[in-house]
PDB file of the backbone (N, CA, C, O) and the ligand in Angstrom, with CONECT records:
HET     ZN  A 101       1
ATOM      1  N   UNK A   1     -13.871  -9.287  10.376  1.00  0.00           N
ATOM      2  CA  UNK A   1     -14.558  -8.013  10.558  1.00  0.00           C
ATOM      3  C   UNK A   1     -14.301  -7.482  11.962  1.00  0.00           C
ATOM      4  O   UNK A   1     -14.464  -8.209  12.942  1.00  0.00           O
ATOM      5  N   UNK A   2     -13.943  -6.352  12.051  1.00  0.00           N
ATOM      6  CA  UNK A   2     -13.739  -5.772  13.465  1.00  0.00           C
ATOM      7  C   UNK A   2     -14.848  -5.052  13.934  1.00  0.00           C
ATOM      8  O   UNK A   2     -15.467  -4.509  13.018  1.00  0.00           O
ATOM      9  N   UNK A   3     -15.230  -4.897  14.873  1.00  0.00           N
ATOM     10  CA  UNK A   3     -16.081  -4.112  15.246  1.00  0.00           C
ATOM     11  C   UNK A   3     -15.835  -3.159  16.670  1.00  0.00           C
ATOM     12  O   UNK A   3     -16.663  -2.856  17.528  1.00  0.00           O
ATOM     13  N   UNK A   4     -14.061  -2.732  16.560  1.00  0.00           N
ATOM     14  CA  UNK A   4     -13.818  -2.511  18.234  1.00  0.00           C
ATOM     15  C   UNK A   4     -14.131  -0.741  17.531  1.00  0.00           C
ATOM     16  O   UNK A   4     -14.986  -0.205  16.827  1.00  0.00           O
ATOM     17  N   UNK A   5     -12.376  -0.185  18.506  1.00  0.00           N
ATOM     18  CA  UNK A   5     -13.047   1.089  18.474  1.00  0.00           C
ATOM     19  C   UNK A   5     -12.168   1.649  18.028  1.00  0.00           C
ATOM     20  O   UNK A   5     -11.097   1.062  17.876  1.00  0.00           O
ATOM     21  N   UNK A   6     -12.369   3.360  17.565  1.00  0.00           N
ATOM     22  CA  UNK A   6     -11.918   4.080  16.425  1.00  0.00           C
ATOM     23  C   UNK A   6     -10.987   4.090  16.515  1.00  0.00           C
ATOM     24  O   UNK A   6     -10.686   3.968  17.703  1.00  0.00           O
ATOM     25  N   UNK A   7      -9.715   4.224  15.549  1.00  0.00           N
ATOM     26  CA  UNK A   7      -8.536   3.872  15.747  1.00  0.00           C
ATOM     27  C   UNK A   7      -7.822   5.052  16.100  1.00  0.00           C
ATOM     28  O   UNK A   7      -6.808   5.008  16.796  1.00  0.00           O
ATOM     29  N   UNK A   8      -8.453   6.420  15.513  1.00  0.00           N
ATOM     30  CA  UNK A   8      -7.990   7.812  16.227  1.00  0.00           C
ATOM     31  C   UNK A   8      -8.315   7.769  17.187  1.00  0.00           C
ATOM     32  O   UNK A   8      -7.607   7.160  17.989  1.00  0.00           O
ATOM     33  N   UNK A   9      -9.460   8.337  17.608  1.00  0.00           N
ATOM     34  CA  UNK A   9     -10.341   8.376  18.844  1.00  0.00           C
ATOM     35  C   UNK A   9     -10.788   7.854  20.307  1.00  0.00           C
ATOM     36  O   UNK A   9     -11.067   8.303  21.419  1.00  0.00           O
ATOM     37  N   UNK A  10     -10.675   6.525  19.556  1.00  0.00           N
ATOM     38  CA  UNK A  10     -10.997   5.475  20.586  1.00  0.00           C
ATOM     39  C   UNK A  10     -12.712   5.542  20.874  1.00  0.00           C
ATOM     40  O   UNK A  10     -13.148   5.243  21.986  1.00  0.00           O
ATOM     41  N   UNK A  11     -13.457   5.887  19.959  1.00  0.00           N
ATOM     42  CA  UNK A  11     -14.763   6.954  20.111  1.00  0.00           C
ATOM     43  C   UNK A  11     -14.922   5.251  19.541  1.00  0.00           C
ATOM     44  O   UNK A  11     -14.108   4.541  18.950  1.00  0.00           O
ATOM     45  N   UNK A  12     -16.434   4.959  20.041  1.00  0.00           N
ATOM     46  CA  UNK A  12     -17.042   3.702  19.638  1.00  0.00           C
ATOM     47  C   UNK A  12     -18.261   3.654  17.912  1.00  0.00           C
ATOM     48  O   UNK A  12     -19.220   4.309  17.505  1.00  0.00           O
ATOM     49  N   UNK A  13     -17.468   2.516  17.431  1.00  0.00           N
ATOM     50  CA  UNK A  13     -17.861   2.536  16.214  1.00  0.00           C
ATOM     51  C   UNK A  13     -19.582   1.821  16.350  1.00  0.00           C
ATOM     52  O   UNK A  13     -20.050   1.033  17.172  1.00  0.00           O
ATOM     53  N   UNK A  14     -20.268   2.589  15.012  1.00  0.00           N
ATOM     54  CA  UNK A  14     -21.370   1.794  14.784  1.00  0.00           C
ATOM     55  C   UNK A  14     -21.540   1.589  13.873  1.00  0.00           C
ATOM     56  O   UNK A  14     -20.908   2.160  12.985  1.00  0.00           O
ATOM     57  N   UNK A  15     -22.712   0.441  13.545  1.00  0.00           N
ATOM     58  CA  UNK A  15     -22.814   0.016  11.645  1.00  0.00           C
ATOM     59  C   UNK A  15     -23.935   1.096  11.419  1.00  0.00           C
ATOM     60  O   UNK A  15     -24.549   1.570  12.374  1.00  0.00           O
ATOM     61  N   UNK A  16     -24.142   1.412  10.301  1.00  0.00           N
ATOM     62  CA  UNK A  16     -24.758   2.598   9.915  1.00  0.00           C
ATOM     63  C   UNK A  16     -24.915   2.862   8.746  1.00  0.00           C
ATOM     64  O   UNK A  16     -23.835   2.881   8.156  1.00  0.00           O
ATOM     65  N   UNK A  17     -26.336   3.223   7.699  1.00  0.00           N
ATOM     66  CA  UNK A  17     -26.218   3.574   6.623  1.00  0.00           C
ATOM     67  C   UNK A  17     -25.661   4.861   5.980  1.00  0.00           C
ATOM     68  O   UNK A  17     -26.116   5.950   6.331  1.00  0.00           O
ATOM     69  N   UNK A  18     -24.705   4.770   5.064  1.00  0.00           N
ATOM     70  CA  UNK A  18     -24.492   6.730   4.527  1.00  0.00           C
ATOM     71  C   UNK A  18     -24.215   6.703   3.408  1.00  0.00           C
ATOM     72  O   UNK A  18     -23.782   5.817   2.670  1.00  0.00           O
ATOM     73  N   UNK A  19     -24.554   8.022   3.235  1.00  0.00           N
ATOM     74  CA  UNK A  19     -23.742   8.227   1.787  1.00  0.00           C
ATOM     75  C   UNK A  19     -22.467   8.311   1.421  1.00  0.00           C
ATOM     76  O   UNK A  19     -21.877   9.369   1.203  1.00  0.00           O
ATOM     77  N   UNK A  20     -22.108   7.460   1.360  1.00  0.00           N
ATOM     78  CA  UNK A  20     -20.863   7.030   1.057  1.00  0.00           C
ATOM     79  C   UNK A  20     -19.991   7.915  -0.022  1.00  0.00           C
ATOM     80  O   UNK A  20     -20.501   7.704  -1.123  1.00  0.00           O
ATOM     81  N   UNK A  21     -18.967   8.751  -0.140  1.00  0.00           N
ATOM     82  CA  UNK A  21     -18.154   9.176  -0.827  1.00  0.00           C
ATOM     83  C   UNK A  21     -16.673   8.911  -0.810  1.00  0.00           C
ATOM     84  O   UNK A  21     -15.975   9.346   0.106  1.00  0.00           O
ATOM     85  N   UNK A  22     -16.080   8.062  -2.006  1.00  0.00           N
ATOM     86  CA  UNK A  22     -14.875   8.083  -1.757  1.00  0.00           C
ATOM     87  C   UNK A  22     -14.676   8.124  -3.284  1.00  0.00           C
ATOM     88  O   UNK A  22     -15.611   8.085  -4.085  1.00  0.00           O
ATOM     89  N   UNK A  23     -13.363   8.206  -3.617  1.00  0.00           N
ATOM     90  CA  UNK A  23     -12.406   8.374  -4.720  1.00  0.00           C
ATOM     91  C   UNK A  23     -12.250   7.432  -5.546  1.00  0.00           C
ATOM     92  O   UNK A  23     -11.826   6.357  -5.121  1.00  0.00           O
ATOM     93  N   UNK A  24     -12.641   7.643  -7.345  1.00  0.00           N
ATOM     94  CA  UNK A  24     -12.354   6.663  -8.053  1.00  0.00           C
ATOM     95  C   UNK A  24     -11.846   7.340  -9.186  1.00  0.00           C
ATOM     96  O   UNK A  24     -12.275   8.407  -9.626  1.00  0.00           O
ATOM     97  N   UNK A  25     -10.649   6.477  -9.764  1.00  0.00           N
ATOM     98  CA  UNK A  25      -9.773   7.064 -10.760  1.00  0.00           C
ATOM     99  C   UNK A  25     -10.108   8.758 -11.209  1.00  0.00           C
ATOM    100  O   UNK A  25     -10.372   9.438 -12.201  1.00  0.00           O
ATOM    101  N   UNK A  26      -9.980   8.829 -10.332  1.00  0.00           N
ATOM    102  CA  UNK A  26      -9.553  11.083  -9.955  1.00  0.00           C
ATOM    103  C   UNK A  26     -10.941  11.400  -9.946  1.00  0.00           C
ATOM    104  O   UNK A  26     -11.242  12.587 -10.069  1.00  0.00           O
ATOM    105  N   UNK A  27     -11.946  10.447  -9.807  1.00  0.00           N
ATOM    106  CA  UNK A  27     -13.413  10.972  -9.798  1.00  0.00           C
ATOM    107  C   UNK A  27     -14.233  11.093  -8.550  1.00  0.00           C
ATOM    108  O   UNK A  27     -14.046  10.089  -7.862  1.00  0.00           O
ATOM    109  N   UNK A  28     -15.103  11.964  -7.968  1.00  0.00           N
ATOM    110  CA  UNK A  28     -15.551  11.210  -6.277  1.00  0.00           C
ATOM    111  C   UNK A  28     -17.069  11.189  -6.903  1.00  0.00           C
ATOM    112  O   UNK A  28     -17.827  11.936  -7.522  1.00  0.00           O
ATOM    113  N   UNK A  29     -17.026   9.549  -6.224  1.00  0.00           N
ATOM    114  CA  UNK A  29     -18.247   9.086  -6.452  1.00  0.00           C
ATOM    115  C   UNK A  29     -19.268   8.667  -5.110  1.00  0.00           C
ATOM    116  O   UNK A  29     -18.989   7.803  -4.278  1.00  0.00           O
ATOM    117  N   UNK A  30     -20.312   9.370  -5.124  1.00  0.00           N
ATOM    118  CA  UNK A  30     -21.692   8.828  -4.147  1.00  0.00           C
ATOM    119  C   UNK A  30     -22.616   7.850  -4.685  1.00  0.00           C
ATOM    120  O   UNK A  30     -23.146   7.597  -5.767  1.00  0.00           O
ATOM    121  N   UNK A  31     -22.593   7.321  -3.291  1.00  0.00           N
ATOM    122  CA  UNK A  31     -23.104   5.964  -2.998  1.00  0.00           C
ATOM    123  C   UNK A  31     -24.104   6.038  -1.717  1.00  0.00           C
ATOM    124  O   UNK A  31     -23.776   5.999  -0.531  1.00  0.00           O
ATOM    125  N   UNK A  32     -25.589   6.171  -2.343  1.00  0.00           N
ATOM    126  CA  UNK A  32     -26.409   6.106  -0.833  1.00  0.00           C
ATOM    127  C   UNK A  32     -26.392   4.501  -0.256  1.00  0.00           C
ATOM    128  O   UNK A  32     -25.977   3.421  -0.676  1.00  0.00           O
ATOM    129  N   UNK A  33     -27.094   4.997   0.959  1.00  0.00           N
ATOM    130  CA  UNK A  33     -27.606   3.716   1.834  1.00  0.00           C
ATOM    131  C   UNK A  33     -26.286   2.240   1.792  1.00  0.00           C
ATOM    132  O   UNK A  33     -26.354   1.014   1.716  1.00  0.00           O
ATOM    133  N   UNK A  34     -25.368   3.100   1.877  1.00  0.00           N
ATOM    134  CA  UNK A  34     -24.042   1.869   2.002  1.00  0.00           C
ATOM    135  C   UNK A  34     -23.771   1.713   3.467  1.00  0.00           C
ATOM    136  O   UNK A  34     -23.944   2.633   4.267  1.00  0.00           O
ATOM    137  N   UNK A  35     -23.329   0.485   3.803  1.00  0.00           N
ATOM    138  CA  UNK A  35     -23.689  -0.115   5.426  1.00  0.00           C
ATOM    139  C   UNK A  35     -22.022   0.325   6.057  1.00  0.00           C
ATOM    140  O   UNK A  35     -21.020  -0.128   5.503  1.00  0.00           O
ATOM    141  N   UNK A  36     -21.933   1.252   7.264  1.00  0.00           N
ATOM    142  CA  UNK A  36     -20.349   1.354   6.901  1.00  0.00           C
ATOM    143  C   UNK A  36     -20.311   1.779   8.838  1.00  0.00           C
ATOM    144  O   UNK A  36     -21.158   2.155   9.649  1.00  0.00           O
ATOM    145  N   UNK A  37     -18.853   1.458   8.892  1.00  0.00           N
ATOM    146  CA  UNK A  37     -19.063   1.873  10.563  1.00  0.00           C
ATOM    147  C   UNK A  37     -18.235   3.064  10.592  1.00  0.00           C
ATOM    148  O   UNK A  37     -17.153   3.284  10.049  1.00  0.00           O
ATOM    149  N   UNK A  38     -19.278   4.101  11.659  1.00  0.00           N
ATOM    150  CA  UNK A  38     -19.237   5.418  12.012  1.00  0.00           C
ATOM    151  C   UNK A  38     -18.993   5.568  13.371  1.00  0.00           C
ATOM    152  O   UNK A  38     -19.766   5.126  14.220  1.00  0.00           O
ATOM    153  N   UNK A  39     -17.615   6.367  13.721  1.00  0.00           N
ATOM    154  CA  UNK A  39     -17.422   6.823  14.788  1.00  0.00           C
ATOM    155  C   UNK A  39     -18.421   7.325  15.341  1.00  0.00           C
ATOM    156  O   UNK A  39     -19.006   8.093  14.578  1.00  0.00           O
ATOM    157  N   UNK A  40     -19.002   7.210  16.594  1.00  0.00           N
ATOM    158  CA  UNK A  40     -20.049   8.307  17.320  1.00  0.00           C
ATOM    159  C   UNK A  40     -19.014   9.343  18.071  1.00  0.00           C
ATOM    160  O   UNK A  40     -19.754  10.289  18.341  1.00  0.00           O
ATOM    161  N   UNK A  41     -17.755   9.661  18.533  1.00  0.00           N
ATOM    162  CA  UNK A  41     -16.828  10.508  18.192  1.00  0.00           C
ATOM    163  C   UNK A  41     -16.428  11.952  17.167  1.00  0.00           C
ATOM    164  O   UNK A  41     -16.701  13.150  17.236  1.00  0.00           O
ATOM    165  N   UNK A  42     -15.621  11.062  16.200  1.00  0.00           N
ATOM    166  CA  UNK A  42     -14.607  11.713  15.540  1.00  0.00           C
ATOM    167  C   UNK A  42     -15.895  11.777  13.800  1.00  0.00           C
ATOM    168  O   UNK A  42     -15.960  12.698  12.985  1.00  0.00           O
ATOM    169  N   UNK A  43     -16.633  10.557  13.800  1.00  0.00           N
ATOM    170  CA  UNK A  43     -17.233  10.767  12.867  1.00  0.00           C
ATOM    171  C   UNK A  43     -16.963   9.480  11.623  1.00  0.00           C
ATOM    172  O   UNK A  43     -17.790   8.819  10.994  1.00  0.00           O
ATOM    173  N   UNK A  44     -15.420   9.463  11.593  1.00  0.00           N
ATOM    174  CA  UNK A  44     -14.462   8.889  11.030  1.00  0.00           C
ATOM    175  C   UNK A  44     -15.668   7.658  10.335  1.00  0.00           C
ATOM    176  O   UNK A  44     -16.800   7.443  10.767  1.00  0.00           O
ATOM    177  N   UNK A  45     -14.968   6.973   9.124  1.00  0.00           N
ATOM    178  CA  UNK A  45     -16.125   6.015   8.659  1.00  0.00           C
ATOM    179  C   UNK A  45     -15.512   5.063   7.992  1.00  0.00           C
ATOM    180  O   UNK A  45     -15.383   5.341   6.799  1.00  0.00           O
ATOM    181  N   UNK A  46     -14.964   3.754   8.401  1.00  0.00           N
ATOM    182  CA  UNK A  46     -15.205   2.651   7.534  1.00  0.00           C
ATOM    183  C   UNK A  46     -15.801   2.210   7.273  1.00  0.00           C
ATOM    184  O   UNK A  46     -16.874   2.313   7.867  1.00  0.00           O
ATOM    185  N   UNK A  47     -15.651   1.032   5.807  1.00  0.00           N
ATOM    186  CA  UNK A  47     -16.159  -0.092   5.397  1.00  0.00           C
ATOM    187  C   UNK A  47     -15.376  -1.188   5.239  1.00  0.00           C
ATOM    188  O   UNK A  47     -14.168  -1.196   5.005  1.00  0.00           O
ATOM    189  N   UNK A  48     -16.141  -2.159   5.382  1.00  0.00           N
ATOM    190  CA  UNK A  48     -15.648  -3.523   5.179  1.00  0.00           C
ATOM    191  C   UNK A  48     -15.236  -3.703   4.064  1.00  0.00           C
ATOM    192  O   UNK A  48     -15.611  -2.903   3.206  1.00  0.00           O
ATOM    193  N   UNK A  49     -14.273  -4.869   3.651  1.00  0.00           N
ATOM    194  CA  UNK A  49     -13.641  -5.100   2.666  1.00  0.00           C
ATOM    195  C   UNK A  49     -14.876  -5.273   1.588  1.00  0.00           C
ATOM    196  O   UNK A  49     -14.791  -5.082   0.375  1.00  0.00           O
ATOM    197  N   UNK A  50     -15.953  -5.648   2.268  1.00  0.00           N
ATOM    198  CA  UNK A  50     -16.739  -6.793   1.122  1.00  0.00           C
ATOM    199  C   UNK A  50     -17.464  -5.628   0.659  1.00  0.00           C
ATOM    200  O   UNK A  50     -17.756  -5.625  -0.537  1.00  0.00           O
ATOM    201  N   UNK A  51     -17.754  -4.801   1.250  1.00  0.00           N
ATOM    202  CA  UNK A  51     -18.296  -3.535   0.801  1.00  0.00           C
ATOM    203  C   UNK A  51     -17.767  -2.523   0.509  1.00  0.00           C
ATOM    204  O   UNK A  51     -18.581  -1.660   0.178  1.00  0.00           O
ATOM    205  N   UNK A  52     -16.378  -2.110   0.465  1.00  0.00           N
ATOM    206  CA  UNK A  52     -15.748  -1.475  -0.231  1.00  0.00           C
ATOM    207  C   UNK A  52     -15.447  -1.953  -1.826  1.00  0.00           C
ATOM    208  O   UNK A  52     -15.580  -1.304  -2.863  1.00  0.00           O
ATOM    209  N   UNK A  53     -15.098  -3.011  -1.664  1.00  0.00           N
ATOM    210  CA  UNK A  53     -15.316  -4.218  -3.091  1.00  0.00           C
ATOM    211  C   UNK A  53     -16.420  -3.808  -3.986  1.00  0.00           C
ATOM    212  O   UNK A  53     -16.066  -3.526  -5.131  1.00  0.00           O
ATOM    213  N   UNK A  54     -17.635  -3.717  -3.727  1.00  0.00           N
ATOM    214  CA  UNK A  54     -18.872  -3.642  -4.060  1.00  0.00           C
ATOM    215  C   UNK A  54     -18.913  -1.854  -4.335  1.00  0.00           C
ATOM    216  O   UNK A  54     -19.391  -1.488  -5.409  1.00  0.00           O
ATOM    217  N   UNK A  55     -18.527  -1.039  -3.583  1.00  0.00           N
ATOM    218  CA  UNK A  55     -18.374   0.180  -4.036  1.00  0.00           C
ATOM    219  C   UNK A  55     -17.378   0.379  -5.092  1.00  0.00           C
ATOM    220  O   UNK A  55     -16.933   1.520  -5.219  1.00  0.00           O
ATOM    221  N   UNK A  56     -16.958  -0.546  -5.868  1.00  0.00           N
ATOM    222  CA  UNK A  56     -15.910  -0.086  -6.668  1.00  0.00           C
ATOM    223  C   UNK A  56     -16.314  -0.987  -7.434  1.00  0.00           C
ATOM    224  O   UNK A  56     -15.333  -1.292  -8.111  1.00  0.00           O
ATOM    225  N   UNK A  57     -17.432  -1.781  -7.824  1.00  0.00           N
ATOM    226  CA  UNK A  57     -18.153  -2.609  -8.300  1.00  0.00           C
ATOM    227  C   UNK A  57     -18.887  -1.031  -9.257  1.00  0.00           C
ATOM    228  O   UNK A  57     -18.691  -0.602 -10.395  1.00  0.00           O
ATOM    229  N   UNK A  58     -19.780  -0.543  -8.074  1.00  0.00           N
ATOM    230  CA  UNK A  58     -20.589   0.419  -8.203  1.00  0.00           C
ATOM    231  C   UNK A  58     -20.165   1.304  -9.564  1.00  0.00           C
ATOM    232  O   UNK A  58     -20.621   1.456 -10.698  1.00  0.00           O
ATOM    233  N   UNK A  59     -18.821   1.887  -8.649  1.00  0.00           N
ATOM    234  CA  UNK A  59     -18.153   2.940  -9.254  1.00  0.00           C
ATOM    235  C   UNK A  59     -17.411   2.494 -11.019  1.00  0.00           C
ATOM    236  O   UNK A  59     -17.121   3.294 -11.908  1.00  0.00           O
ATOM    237  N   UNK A  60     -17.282   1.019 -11.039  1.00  0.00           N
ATOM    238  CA  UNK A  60     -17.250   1.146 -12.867  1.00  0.00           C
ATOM    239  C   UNK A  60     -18.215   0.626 -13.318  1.00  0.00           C
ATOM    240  O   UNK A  60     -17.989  -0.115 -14.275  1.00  0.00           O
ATOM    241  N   UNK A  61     -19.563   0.750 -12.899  1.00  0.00           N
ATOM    242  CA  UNK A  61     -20.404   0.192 -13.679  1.00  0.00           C
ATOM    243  C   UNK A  61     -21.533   1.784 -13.604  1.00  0.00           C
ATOM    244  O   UNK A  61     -22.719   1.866 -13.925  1.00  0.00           O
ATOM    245  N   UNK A  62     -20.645   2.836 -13.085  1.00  0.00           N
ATOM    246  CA  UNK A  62     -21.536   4.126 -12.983  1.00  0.00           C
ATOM    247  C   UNK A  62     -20.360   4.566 -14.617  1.00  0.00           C
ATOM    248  O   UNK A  62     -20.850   5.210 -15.544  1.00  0.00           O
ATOM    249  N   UNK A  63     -19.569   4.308 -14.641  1.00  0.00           N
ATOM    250  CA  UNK A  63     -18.398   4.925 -15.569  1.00  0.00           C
ATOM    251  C   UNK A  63     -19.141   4.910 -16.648  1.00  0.00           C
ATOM    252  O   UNK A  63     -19.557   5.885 -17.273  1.00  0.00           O
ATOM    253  N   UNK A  64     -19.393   3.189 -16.979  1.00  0.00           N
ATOM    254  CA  UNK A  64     -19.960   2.806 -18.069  1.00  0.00           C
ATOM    255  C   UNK A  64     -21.083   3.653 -18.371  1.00  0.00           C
ATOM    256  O   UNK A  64     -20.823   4.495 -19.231  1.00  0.00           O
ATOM    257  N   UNK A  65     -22.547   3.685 -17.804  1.00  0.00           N
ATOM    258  CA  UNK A  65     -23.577   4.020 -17.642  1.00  0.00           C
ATOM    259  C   UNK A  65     -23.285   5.743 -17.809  1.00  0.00           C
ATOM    260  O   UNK A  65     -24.198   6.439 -18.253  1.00  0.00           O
ATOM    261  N   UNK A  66     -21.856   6.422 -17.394  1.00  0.00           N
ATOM    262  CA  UNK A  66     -21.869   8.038 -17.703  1.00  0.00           C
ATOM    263  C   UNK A  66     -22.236   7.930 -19.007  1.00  0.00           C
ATOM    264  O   UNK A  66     -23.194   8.459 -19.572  1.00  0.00           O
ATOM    265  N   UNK A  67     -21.039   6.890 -19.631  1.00  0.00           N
ATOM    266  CA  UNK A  67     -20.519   6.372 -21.039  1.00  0.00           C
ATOM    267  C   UNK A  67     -21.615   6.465 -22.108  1.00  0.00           C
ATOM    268  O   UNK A  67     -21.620   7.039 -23.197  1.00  0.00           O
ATOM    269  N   UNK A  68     -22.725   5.586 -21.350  1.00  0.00           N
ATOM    270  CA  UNK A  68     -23.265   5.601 -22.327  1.00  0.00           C
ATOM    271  C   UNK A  68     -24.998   6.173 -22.701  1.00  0.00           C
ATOM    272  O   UNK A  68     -25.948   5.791 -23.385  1.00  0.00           O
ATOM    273  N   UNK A  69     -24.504   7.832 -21.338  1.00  0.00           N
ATOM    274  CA  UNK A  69     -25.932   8.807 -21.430  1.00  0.00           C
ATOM    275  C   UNK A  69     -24.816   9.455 -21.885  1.00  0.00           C
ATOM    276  O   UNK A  69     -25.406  10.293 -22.567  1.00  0.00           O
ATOM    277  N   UNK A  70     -23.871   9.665 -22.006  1.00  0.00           N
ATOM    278  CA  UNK A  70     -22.987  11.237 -22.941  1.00  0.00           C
ATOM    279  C   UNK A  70     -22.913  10.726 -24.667  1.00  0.00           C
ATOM    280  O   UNK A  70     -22.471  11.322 -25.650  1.00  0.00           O
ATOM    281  N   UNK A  71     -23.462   9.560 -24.542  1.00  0.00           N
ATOM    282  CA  UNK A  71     -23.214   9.386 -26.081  1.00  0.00           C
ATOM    283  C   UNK A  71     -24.070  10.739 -27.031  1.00  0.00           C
ATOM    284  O   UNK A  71     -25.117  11.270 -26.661  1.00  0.00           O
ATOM    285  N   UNK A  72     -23.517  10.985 -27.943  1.00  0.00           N
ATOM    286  CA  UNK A  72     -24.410  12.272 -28.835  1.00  0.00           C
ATOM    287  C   UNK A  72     -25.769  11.878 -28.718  1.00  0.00           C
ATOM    288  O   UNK A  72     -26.086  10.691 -28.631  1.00  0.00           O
ATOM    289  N   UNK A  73     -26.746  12.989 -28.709  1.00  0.00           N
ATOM    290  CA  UNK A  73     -28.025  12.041 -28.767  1.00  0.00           C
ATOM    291  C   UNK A  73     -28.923  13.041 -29.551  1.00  0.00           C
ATOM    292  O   UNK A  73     -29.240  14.012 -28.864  1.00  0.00           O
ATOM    293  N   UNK A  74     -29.217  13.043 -30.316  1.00  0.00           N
ATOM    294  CA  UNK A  74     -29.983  13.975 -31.042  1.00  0.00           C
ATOM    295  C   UNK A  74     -31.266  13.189 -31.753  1.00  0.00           C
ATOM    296  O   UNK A  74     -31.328  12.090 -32.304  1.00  0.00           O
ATOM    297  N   UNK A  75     -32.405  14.364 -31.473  1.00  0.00           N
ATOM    298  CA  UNK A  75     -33.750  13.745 -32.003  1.00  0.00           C
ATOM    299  C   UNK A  75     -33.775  13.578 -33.954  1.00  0.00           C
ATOM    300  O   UNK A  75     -33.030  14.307 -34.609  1.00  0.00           O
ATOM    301  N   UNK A  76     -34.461  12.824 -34.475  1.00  0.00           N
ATOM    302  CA  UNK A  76     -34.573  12.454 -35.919  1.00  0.00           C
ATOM    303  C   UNK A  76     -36.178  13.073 -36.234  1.00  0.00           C
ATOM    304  O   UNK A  76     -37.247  12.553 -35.915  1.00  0.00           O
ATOM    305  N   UNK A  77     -35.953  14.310 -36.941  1.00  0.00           N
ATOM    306  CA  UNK A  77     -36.742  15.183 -36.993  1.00  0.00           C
ATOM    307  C   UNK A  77     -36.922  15.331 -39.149  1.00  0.00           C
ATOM    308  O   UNK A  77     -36.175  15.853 -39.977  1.00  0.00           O
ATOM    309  N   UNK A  78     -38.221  14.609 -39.292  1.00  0.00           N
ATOM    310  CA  UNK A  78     -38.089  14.561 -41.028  1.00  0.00           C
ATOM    311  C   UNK A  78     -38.677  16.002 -41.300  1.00  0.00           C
ATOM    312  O   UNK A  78     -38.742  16.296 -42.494  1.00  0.00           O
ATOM    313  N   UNK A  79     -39.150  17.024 -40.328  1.00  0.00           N
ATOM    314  CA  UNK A  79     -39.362  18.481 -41.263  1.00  0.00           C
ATOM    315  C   UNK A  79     -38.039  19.361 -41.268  1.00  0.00           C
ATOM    316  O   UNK A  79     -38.125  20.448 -41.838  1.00  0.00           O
ATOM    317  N   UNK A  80     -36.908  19.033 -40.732  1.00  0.00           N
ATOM    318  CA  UNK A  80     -35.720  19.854 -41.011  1.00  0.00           C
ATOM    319  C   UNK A  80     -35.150  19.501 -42.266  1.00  0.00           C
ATOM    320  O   UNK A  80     -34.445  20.199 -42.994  1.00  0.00           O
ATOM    321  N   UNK A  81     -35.561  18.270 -42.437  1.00  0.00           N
ATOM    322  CA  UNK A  81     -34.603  17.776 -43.808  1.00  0.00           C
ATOM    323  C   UNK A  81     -35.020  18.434 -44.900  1.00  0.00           C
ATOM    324  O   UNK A  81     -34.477  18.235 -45.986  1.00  0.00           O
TER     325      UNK A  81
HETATM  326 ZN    ZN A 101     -13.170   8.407  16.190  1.00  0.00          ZN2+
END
C-alpha cells in the first residue's frame, strides 16, 4: 500500500470516505462511504487493490439485484378476471 504523493501533482494524498464512481461493463456505478485516497491538490482519487476488488464485488452483485427488480412484476388481482 502506498501512501506517498500524487503522482500528477505531487499534492499530498489522504484516506478518505467517497462516493466512489467508476466504470463497469459500459455501466457507471456508485458506491458510497468507500475508503479511497484523495489528493488535497488535484483531487485525483485512488483505491487500493483490496478495495477496488470489493468494488467490483459490489458492482456484479448490483447487476444481479437490477436483474432481479426489472423482472415483470405485476399485481394478481381476482376482480379483473
Ligand atoms: Zn494531485
Amino acid at each position: 500500500m502506498k501512501t506517498d504523493k500524487c503522482e500528477f501533482c505531487e499534492g499530498e494524498m489522504k484516506q478518505q470516505r467517497i462516493l466512489a464512481r467508476f466504470r463497469y461493463k459500459g455501466q457507471t456505478i456508485y458506491v458510497e462511504n468507500v475508503p479511497a485516497w484523495v489528493c488535497n491538490k488535484c483531487g485525483e482519487e485512488y483505491f487500493d487493490a483490496s478495495v477496488y476488488k470489493r468494488l467490483e464485488e459490489i458492482a456484479r452483485q448490483r447487476e444481479r439485484i437490477q436483474r432481479a427488480i426489472s423482472f415483470p412484476l405485476a399485481e394478481f388481482d381476482m376482480t379483473t378476471a
